[in-house]
Structures are given as structure tokens and as C-alpha cells.
C-alpha positions in Angstrom: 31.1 -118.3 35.4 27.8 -117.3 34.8 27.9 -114.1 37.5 31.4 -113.5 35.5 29.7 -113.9 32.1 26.9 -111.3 33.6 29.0 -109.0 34.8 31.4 -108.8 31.9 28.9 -108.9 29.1 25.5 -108.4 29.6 25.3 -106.1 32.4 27.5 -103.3 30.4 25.7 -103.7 27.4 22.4 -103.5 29.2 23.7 -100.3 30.8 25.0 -98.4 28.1 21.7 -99.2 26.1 19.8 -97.4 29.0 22.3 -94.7 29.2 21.8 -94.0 25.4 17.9 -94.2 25.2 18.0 -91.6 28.3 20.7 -89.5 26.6 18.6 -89.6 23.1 16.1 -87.8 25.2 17.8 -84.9 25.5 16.9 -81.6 27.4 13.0 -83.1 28.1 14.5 -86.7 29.1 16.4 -84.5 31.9 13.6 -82.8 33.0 11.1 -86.0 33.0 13.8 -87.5 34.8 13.6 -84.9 37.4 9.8 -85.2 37.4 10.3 -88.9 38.4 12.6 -88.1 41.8 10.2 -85.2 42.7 7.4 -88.2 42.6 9.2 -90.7 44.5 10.7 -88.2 47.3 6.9 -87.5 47.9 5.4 -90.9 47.9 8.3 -91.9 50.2 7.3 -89.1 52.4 3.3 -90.2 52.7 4.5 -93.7 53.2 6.0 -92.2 56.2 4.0 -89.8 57.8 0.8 -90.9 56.4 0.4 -93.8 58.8 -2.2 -94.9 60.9 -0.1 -94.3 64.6 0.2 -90.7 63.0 -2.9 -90.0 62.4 -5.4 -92.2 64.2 -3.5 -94.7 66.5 -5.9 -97.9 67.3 -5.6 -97.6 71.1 -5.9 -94.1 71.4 -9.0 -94.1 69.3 -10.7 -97.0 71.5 -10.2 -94.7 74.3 -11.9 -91.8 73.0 -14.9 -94.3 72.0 -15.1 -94.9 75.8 -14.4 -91.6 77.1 -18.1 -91.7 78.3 -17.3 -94.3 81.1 -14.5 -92.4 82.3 -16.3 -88.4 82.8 -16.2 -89.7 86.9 -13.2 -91.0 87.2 -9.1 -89.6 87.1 -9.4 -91.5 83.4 -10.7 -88.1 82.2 -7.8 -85.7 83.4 -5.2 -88.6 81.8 -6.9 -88.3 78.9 -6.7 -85.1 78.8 -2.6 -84.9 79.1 -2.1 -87.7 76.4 -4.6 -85.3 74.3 -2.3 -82.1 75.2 1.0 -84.0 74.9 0.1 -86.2 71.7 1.7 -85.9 68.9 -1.0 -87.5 66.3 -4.4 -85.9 64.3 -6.7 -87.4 66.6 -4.5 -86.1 70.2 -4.4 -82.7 68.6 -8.2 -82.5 67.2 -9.1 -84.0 70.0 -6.9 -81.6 72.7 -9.3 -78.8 70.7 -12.5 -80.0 71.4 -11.7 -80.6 75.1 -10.3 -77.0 75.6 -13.2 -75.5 74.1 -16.1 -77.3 75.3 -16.8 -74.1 78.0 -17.1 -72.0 75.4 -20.5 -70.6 73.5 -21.4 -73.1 70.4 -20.4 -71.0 67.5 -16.6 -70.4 68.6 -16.6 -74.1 69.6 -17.5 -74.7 66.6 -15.5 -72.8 64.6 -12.0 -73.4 66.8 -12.7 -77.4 66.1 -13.1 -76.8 62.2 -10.5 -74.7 61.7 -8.1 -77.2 63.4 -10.0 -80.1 61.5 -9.4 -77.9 58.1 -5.4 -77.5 59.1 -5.1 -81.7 59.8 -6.6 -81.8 56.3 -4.5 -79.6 55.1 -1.0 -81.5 56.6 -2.3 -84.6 55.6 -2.6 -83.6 51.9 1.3 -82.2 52.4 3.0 -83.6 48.8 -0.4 -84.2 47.1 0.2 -81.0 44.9 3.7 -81.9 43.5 2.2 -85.1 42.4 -0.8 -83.5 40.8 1.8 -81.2 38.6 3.9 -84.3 38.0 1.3 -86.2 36.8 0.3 -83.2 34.4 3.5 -82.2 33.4 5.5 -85.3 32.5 3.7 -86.6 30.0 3.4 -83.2 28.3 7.2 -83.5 28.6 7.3 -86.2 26.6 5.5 -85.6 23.7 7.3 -81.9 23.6 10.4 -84.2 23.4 8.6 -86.4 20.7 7.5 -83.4 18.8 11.3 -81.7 19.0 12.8 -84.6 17.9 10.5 -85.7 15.4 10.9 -81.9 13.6 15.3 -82.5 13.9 14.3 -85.5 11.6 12.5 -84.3 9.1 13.5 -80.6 9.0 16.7 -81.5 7.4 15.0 -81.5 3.7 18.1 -82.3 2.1 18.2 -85.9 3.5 14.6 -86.5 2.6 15.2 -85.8 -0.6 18.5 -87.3 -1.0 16.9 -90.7 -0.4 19.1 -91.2 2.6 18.6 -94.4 4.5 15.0 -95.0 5.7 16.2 -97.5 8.6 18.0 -94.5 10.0 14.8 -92.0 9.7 13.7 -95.3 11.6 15.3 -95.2 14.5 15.8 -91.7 15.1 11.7 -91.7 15.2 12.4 -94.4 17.3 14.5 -92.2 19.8 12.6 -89.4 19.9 9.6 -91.9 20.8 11.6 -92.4 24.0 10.9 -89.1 25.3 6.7 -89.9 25.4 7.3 -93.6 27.0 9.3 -92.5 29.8 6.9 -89.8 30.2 3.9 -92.3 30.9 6.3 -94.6 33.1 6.7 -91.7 35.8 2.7 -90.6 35.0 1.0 -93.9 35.9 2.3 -94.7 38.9 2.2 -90.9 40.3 -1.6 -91.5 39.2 -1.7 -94.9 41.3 -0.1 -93.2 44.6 -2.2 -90.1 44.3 -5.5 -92.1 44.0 -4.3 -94.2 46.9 -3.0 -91.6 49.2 -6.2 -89.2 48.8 -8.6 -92.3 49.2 -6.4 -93.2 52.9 -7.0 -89.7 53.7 -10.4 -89.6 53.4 -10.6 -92.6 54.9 -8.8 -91.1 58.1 -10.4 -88.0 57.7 -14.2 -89.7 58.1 -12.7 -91.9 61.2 -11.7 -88.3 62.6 -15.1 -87.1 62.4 -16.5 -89.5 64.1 -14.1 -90.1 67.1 -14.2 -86.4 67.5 -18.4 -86.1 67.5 -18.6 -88.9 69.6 -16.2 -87.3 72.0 -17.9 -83.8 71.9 -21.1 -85.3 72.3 -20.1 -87.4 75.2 -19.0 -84.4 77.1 -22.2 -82.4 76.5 -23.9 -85.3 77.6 -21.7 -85.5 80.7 -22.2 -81.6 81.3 -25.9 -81.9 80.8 -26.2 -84.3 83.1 -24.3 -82.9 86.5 -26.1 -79.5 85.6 -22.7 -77.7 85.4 -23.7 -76.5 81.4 -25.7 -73.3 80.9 -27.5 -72.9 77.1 -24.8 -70.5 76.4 -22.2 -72.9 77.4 -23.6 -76.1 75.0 -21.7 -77.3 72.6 -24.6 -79.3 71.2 -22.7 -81.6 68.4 -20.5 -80.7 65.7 -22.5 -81.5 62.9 -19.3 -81.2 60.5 -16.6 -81.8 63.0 -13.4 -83.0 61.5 -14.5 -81.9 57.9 -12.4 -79.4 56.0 
């Protein structure tokens, strides 16, 4: 009875209030609307692909830490496939540093930090649409407010005529709406965006590190059997990872 009683009454009434204070909004409630599936296709998105097995899986990055112990043993040359063949930040960045650690510093150097800058760049993929969202929708709003709000009282006539206040009421009322459900998709884009740049920088410093380490641990290696010449160091990345 009560699902019945739910379904009958309250739910209907419930939705066509909602339909009405979205279709008060007008033109701007459409495109704040809009603003709000642009924001959740793109936090969906980082939810997805900004995960830790994407960017630096947990066993993967305790292998690089001991990469060391392996420069004399076939550990090396497996790494070095799952490096080629992998399919996260760490494999790739890493895959880099391996392939150029022959070469002279400064295009070592440079061939690691412009991969690092690209990583960056494809984990900040989406960030931009929720900047403008977060910009835009409230604007949207109070351009709804402000449109509605001159419909009101541009009609001098009524003013004067004394027409009923509770109806200048709640037409300031619904063109109100238009600045709430601004905010509503504005705060949360805020909340994702702080949270998805502070996980990539996050990631971004565990890169930088892994990769050093690794880079330094082949120098290291290379110094050490005498196969290195001082045009063929590549004596630490300083900035490696960083974009």
C-alpha cells in the first residue's frame, strides 16, 4: 500500500515539481544542464583511467626499486620487455630511460622529459572541461537570474497596477533557480578537480622518483663494469618525471 501510495502520489508530484523548476530555467537551465553531463562524463573518465595499475602499478614499481640487484642477472633483459610491452606511465617512462641510457647526457635528458611532460599531459586529459565548467556554470546562472529577474519587473504596467506581490514572489523565486543549480554542478566540479590534480601530483612525484632511482642505478651499474665513457653518462636526472 505504501509502494502504491508512493508511486501514485508522491512520486508524480515530486517529478513534475522538478520538471517545472528545470523548465522555469529556461534557455540557461538547458545549458547548466549541459554543463553538469559534460562534468560527470569527465569525472567518470579519471575514475577510470586515473588509477593506480594505470599509472604506477605496486608490483611493477617494487621491481624498478630493485632493479639494482638484477643488472647481472636475465632479471634485467625481462624487465626490459615488461618496460617495452607495458601499457602504464611508469612501463612507458621507464622503457625511455632504458633506451637512452647510451646516449650523451643532454639528449638523455631531454628524450626522458619530454616523455615525462607528455605522461603529464595524458594524465591531466579532462582537467580543462572541468576548469570551464566550473567557470562557466555559475555565470550561467546568475545570467538566468538576471534575465528573469528583468521579465519581472520590465512589465511596468503590473508594477504599477498593484498586481499580486505573492506572484512577483515566486517568479523571483523561479528565476532564483537558475543561480542554485548553477552552484550544484560548480561545487562538486570544484571537489573532483582539487582531488584529481592532487592524485596526479601525487603520481607524478612517485614517477620521479622510481624513474631517478632507476636511471641512477644503471649509471651506477655502467660505472662500475667500465663499459660507460664521460660522453656516454647519464649522471642523474635532476628533474626526471617533471613536466
Amino acid at each position: 500500500m505504501f509502494t502504491q501510495f508512493s508511486v501514485s502520489g508522491v512520486a508524480p508530484e515530486a517529478l513534475q515539481k522538478t520538471w517545472k523548476f528545470f523548465a522555469d530555467g529556461g534557455f540557461f537551465m538547458l545549458l547548466i544542464i549541459l554543463c553538469s553531463v559534460l562534468a560527470l562524463m569527465v569525472i567518470v573518465y579519471k575514475m577510470m583511467t586515473l588509477t593506480k595499475a594505470s599509472v604506477v602499478p605496486g608490483r611493477l614499481a617494487g621491481e624498478v626499486e630493485l632493479v639494482e640487484a638484477h643488472h647481472e642477472s636475465d632479471q634485467l633483459e625481462r624487465l626490459r620487455v615488461e618496460f617495452r610491452e607495458g601499457d602504464s606511465s611508469l612501463a612507458r617512462l621507464c622503457d625511455v630511460a632504458m633506451r637512452n641510457e647510451g646516449r650523451p647526457l643532454g639528449e638523455a635528458k631531454e628524450a626522458v622529459q619530454a616523455s615525462a611532460r607528455e605522461e603529464i599531459v595524458r594524465m591531466n586529459a579532462g582537467l580543462p572541461i572541468l576548469d570551464v565548467v566550473i567557470t562557466v556554470a555559475p555565470l550561467l546562472g546568475l545570467l538566468g537570474t538576471a534575465s528573469g529577474l528583468v521579465l519581472i519587473f520590465g512589465n511596468t504596467e503590473d508594477l504599477t497596477s498593484g498586481v499580486n506581490n505573492a506572484k512577483i514572489g515566486a517568479g523571483i523565486a523561479r528565476a532564483l533557480g537558475t543561480t542554485i543549480a548553477g552552484m550544484v554542478v560548480a561545487v562538486p566540479s570544484v571537489v573532483a578537480h582539487s582531488y584529481f590534480t592532487r592524485k596526479i601530483e601525487t603520481m607524478a612525484a612517485r614517477l620521479e622518483v622510481l624513474l631517478g632511482g632507476l636511471v641512477g642505478a644503471r649509471v651506477t651499474s655502467a660505472e662500475g663494469s667500465g663499459k660507460m665513457d664521460g660522453q656516454q653518462k647519464l649522471s642523474q636526472f635532476p628533474d626526471a618525471g617533471r613536466s
